[in-house]
C-alpha positions in Angstrom: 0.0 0.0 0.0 1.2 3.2 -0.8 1.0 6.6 1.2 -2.3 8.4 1.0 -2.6 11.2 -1.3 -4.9 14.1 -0.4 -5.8 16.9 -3.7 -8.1 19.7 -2.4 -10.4 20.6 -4.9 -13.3 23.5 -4.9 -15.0 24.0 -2.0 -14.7 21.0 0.7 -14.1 18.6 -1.7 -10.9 16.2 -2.3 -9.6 13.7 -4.0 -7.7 11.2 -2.2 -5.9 8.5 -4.0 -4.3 5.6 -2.5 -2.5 2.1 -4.6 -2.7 -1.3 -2.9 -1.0 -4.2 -3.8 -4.4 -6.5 -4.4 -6.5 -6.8 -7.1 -9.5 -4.3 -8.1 -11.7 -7.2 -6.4 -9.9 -7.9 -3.5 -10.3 -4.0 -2.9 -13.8 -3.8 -4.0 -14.7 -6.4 -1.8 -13.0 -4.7 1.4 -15.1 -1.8 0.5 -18.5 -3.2 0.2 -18.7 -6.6 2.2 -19.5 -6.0 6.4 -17.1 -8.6 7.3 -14.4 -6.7 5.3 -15.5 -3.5 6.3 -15.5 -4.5 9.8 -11.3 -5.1 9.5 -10.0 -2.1 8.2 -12.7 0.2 9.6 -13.7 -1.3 13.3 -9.8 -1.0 14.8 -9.9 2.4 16.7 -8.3 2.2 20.0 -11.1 2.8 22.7 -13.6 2.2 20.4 -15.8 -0.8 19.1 -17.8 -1.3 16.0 -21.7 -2.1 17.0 -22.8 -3.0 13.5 -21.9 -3.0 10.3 -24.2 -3.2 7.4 -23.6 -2.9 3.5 -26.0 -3.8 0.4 -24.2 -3.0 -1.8 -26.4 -2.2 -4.7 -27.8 1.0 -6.0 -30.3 1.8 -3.7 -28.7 -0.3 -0.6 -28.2 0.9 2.5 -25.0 1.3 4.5 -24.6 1.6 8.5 -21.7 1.5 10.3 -21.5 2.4 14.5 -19.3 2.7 17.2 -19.0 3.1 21.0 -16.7 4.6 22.6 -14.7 5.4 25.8 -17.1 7.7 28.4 -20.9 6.4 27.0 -19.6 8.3 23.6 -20.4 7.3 20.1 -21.1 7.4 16.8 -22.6 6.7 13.4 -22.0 6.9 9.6 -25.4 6.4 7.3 -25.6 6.3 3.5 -27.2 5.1 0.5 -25.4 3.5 -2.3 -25.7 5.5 -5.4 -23.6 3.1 -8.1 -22.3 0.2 -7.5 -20.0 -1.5 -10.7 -18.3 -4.6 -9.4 -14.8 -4.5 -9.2 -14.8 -0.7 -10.9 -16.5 2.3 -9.2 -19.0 2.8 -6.0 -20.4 5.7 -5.2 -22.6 6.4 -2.1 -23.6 9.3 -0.2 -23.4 9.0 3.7 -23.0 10.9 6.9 -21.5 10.8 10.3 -24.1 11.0 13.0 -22.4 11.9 17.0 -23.3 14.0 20.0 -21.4 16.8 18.4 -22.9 17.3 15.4 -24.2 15.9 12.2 -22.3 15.9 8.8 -23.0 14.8 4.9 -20.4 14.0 2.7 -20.6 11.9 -0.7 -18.2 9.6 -1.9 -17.0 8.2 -5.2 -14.7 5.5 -5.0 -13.4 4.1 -8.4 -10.7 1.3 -8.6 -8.5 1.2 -11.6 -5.6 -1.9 -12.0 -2.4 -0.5 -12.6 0.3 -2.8 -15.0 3.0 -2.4 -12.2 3.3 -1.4 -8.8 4.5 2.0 -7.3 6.6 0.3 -5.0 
């Protein structure tokens, strides 16, 4: 995996790019499947993931929550917009807490490069 790359673009928006050394599947998969999901986005220290759910299909649903130290936690919602095996996923969601709630929207498009950047 290589570092992440961060390009601010307009208004709050970025782009941030990031290669992996796994297969447009593999990476799809990680992105779209709860027991993946759970893995790479359930490993805060302090924190534990309550649920994970993904259908992954345009129109699906996502939910993923945490609990935290002191009775705190928190929640991202979102609806899956497009959803191309093994190519491109786009959702919108938001991040539900005590502090405050935020929307954001997503596009996440997986490309196979012929060598990697390592």
């Amino acid at each position: 995996m290589t570092a992440l790359k961060i390009d601010l673009v307009g208004d709050g928006a970025a782009i941030v790019t990031r290669h992996f050394a796994a297969s447009p599947e593999q990476v799809f998969r990680a992105h779209v499947e709860a027991e993946y999901i759970r893995q790479w986005m359930g490993g805060m220290e302090g924190w534990d993931m309550t649920h994970c759910e993904s259908d992954a299909r345009a129109g699906g649903v996502l939910r993923y929550g945490w609990a935290g130290p002191d009775g705190m936690s928190f929640e991202i919602t979102g609806e899956y917009e497009v959803v191309k095996p093994y190519s491109e996923i786009a959702m919108s969601n938001g991040c539900t807490s005590q502090r405050r709630p935020q929307t954001t929207a997503a596009i996440r498009r997986l490309k196979p490069k012929k060598a990697a950047p390592f």
